[in-house]
One Martini backbone bead per residue (centre of mass of N, CA, C, O) as a GRO file, in nm:
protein
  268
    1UNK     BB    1   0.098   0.038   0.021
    2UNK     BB    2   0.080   0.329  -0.012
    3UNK     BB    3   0.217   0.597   0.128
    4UNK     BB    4   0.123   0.898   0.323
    5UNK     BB    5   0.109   1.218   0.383
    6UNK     BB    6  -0.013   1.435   0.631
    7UNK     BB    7  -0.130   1.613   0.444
    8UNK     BB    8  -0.337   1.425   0.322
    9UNK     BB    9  -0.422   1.383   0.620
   10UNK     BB   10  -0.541   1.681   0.591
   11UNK     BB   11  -0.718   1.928   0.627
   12UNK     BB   12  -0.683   2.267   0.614
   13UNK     BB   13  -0.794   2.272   0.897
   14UNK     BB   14  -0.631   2.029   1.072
   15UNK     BB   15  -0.375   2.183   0.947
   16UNK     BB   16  -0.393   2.422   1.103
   17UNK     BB   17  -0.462   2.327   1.424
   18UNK     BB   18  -0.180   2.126   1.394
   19UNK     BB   19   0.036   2.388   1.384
   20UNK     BB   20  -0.042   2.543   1.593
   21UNK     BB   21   0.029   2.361   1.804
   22UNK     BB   22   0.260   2.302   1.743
   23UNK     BB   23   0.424   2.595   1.781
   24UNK     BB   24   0.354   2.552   2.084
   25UNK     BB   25   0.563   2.307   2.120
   26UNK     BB   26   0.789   2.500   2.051
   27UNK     BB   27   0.780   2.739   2.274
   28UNK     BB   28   0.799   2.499   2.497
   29UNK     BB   29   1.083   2.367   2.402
   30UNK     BB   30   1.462   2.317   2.459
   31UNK     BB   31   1.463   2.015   2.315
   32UNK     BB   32   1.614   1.932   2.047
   33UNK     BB   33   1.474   1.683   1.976
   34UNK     BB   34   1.205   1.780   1.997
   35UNK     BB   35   1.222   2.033   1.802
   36UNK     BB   36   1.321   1.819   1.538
   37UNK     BB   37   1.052   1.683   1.545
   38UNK     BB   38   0.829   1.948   1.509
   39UNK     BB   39   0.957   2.010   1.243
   40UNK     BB   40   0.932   1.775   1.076
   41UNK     BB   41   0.660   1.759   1.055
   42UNK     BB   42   0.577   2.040   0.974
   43UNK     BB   43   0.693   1.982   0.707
   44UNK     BB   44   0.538   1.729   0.606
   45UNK     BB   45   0.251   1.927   0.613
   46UNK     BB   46   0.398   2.119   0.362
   47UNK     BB   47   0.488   1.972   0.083
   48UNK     BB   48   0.259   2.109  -0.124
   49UNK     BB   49   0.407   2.361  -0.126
   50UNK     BB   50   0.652   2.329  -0.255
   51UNK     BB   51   0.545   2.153  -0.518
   52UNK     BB   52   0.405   2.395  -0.624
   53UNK     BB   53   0.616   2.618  -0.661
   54UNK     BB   54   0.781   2.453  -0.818
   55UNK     BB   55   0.580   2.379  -1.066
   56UNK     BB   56   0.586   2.674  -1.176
   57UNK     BB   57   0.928   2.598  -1.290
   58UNK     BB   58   0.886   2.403  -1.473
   59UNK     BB   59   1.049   2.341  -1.775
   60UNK     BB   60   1.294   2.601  -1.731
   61UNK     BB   61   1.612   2.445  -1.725
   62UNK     BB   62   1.522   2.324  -1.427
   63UNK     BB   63   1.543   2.082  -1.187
   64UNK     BB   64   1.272   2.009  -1.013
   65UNK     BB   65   1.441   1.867  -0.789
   66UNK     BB   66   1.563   2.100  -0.713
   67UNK     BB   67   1.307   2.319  -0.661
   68UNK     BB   68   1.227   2.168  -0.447
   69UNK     BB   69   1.458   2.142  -0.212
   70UNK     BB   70   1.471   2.456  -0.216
   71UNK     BB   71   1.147   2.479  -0.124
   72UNK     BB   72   1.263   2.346   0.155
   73UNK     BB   73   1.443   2.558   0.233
   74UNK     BB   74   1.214   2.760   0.304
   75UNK     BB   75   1.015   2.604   0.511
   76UNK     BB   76   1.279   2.605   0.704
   77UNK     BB   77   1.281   2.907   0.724
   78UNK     BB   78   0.982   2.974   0.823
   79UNK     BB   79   0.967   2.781   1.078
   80UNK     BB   80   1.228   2.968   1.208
   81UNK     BB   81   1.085   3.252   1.219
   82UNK     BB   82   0.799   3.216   1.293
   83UNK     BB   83   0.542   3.387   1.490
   84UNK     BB   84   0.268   3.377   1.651
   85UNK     BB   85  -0.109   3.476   1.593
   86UNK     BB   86  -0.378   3.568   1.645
   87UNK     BB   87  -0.410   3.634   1.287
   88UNK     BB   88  -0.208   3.421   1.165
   89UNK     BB   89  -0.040   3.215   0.882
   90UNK     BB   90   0.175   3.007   0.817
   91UNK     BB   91   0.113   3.007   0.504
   92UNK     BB   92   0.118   3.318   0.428
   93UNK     BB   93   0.422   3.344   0.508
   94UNK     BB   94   0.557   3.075   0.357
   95UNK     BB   95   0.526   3.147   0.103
   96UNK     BB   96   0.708   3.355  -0.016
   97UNK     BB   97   0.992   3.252   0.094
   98UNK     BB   98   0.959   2.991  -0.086
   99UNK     BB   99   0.939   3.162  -0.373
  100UNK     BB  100   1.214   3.336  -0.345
  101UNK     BB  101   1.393   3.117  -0.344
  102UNK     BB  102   1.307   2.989  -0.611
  103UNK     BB  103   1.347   3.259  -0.774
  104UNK     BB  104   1.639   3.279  -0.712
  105UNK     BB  105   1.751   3.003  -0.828
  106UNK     BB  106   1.655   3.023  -1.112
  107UNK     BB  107   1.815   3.300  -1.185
  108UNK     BB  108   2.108   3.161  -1.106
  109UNK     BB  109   2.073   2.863  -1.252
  110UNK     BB  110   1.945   2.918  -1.592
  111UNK     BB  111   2.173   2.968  -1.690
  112UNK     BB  112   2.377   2.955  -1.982
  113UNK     BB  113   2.402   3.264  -2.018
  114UNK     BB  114   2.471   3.511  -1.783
  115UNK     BB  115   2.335   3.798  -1.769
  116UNK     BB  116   2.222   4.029  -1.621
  117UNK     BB  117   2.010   4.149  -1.391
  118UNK     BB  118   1.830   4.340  -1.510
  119UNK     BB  119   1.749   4.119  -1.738
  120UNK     BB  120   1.675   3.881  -1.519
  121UNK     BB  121   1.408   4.096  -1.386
  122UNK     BB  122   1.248   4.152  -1.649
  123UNK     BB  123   1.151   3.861  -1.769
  124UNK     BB  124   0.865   3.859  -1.547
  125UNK     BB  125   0.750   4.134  -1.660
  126UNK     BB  126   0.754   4.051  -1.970
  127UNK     BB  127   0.523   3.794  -1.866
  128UNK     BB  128   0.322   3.982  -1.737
  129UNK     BB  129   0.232   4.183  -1.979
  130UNK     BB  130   0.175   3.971  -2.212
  131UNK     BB  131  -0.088   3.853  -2.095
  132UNK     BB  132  -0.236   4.117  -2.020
  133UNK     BB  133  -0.250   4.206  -2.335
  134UNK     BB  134  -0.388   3.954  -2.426
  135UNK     BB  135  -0.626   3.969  -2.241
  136UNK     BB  136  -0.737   4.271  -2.374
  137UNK     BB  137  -0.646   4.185  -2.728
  138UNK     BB  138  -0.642   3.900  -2.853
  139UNK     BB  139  -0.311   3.965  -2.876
  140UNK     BB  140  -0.026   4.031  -2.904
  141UNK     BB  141   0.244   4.208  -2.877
  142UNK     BB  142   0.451   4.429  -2.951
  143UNK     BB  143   0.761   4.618  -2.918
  144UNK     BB  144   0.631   4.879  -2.878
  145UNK     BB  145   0.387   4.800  -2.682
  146UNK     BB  146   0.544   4.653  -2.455
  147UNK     BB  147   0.785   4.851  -2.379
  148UNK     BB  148   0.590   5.048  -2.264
  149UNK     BB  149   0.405   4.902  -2.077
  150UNK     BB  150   0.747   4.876  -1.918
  151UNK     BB  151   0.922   5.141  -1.977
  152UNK     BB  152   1.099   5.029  -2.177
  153UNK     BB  153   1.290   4.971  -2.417
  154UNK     BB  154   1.339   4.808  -2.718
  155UNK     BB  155   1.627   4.716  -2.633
  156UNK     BB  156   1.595   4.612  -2.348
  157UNK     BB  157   1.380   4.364  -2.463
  158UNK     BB  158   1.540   4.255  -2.686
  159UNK     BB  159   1.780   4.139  -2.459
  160UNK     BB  160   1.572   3.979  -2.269
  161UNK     BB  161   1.462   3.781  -2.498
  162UNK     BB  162   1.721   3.667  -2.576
  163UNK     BB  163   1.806   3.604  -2.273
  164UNK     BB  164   1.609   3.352  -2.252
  165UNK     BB  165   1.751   3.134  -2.452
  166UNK     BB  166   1.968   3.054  -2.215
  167UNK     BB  167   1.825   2.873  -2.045
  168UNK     BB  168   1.791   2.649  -2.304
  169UNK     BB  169   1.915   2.339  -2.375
  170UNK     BB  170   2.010   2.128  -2.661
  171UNK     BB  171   2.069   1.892  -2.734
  172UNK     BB  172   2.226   1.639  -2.962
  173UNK     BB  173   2.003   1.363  -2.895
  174UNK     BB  174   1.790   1.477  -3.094
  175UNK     BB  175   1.636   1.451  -3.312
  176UNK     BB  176   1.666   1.495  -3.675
  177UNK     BB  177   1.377   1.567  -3.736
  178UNK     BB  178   1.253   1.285  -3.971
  179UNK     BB  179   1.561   1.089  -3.882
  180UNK     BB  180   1.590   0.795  -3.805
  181UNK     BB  181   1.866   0.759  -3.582
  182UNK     BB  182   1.919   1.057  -3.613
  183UNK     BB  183   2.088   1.360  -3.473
  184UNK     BB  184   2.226   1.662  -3.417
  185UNK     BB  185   2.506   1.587  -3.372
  186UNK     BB  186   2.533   1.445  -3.678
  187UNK     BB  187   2.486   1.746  -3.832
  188UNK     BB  188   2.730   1.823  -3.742
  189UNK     BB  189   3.039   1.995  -3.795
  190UNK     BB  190   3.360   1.870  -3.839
  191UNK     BB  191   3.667   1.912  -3.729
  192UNK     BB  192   3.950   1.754  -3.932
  193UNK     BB  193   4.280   1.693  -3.916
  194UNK     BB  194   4.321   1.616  -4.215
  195UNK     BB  195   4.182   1.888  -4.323
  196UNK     BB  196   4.355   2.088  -4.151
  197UNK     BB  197   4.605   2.004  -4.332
  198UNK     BB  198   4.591   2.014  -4.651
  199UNK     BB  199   4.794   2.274  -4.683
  200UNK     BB  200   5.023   2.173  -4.546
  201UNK     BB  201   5.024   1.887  -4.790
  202UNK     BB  202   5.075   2.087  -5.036
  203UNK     BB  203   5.311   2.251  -4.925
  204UNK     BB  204   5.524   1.986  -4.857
  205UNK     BB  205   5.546   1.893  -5.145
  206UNK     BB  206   5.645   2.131  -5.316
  207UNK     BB  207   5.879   2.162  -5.147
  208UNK     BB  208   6.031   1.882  -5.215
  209UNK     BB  209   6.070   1.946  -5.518
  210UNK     BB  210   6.321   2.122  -5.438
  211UNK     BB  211   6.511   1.897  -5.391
  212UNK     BB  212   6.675   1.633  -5.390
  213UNK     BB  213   6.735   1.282  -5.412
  214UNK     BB  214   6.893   1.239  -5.118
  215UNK     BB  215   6.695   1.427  -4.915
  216UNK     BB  216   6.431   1.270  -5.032
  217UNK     BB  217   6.547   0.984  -4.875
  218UNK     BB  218   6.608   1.092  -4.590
  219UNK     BB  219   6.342   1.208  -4.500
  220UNK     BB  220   6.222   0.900  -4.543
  221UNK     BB  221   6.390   0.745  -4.355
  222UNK     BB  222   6.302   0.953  -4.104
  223UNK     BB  223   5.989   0.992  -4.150
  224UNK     BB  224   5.875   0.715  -4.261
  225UNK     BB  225   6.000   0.488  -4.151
  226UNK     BB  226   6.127   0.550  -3.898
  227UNK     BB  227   6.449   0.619  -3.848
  228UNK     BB  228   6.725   0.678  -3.759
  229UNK     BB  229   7.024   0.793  -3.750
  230UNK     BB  230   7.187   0.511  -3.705
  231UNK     BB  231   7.003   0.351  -3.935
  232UNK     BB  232   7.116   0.536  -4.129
  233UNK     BB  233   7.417   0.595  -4.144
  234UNK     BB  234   7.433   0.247  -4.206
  235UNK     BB  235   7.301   0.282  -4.505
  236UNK     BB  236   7.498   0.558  -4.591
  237UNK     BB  237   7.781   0.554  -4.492
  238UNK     BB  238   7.753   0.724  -4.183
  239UNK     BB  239   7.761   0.935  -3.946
  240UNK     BB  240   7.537   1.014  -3.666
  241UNK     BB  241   7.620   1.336  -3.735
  242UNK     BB  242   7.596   1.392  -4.001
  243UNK     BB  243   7.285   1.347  -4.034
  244UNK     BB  244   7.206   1.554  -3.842
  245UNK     BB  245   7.313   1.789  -4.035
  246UNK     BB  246   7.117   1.680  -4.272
  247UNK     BB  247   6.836   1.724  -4.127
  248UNK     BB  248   6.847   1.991  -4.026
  249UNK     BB  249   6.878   2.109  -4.348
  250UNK     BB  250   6.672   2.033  -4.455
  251UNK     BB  251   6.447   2.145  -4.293
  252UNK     BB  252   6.560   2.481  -4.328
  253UNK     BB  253   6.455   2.417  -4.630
  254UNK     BB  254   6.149   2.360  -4.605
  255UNK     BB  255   6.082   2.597  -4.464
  256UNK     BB  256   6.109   2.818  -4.645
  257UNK     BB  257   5.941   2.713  -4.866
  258UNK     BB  258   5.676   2.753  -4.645
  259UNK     BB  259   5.730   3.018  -4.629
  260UNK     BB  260   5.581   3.311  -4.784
  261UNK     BB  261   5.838   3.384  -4.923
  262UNK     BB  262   5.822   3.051  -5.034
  263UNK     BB  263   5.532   3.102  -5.186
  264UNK     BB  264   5.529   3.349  -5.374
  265UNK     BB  265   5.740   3.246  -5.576
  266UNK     BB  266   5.569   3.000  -5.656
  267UNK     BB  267   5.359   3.203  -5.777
  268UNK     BB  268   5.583   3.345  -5.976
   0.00000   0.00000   0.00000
């Protein structure tokens, strides 16, 4: 059998009753254990505003149950404030609080790239201003009269609105239209290591054209077979420092080969 919790077995009457109650005997009790015992409770009691309060931000970049915890500990934080009198109301205390809480992690946590403080302030009013034009017009409303609604600038609005978009990350493994199996990520262009190359061995290439037939055999075995020094030495039947002169001299010819100022002769 599923597990309910306080707040479901409490019509709204017995759990103000029991609230009023808890809080009288959280004022008379100086024992820590007990103390932490009707916290605990209280909290229990109230966990569907915390659910209720998250749900309003659910969906909008940031993931559902960090806003519950967060709204979990506005709950928190507001029966350690409160104190109960004649006419006040626990509910109506820690509504504003839970929700503050949660709406201050929303706006420092939602950001993909995160805009100025005004920018992201602006956000909640231009979309109550939106919602209100449109129930009153019947139609969405434009740049230059929603930004009158709000006082604020077509330029201040419109870098609001696009920094809303930084909100939403984009998945790479999302369907890529509607070809089954492949992905967003799929259909991005990929920057590969041997075509970032390729000028640089047509540059290459040329510059070779340039040597004698000793260097461009020396280049090979040094280079494409990945022979030593000493085992072209002993190839070419000479000493492994001599190598080491010619091979250094090759390169130094095909470097200048290859700067701009020996690719423009070879252009001219």
């Amino acid at each position: 059998m599923a597990r309910h919790s306080t707040a479901q077995r409490h019509t709204p009457e017995t759990r103000d009753a029991r609230t009023h109650h808890l809080f009288d005997e959280l004022a008379e009790t100086r024992d820590p254990a007990e103390r932490s015992r009707i916290e605990a409770e209280l909290v229990e009691l109230h966990l569907d505003l915390c659910d209720r309060r998250a749900a309003r931000y659910a969906g909008r970049g940031v993931p559902y149950d960090d806003l519950v915890q967060v709204a979990r500990v506005g709950l928190v934080m507001s029966i350690r404030r409160y104190r109960p009198g004649p006419d006040s109301s626990f509910v109506r205390f820690a509504v504003p609080t839970i929700t503050g809480e949660v709406k201050r992690y929303f706006r420092d946590h939602g950001w993909t790239v995160r805009p100025p403080r005004r920018v992201q302030e602006l956000g909640p009013q231009v979309r109550a201003a939106r919602e209100r034009w449109e129930h009153e017009h019947g139609r969405p409303p434009g740049l230059a009269a929603l930004a009158d609604e709000l006082d604020v600038s077509v330029r201040e609005l419109t870098e609001c609105l696009v920094a809303e978009q930084n909100f939403h990350l984009v998945s790479l493994d999302q369907p890529y239209l509607d070809d089954e199996g492949a992905s967003l990520g799929d259909r991005l262009p990929i920057r590969h290591r041997e075509l970032d190359m390729v000028v640089e061995r047509f540059d290459l290439a040329h510059a070779l054209t340039r040597l004698g037939r000793a260097e461009r055999e020396l280049v090979r075995l040094r280079f494409v077979e990945g022979l030593t020094q000493k085992q072209i030495g002993e190839r070419l039947g000479v000493s492994q420092m001599q190598v080491s002169r010619l091979v250094t001299a090759v390169l130094k010819r095909l470097r200048a080969h290859m700067e701009p100022a020996g690719l423009q002769s070879r252009i001219a």
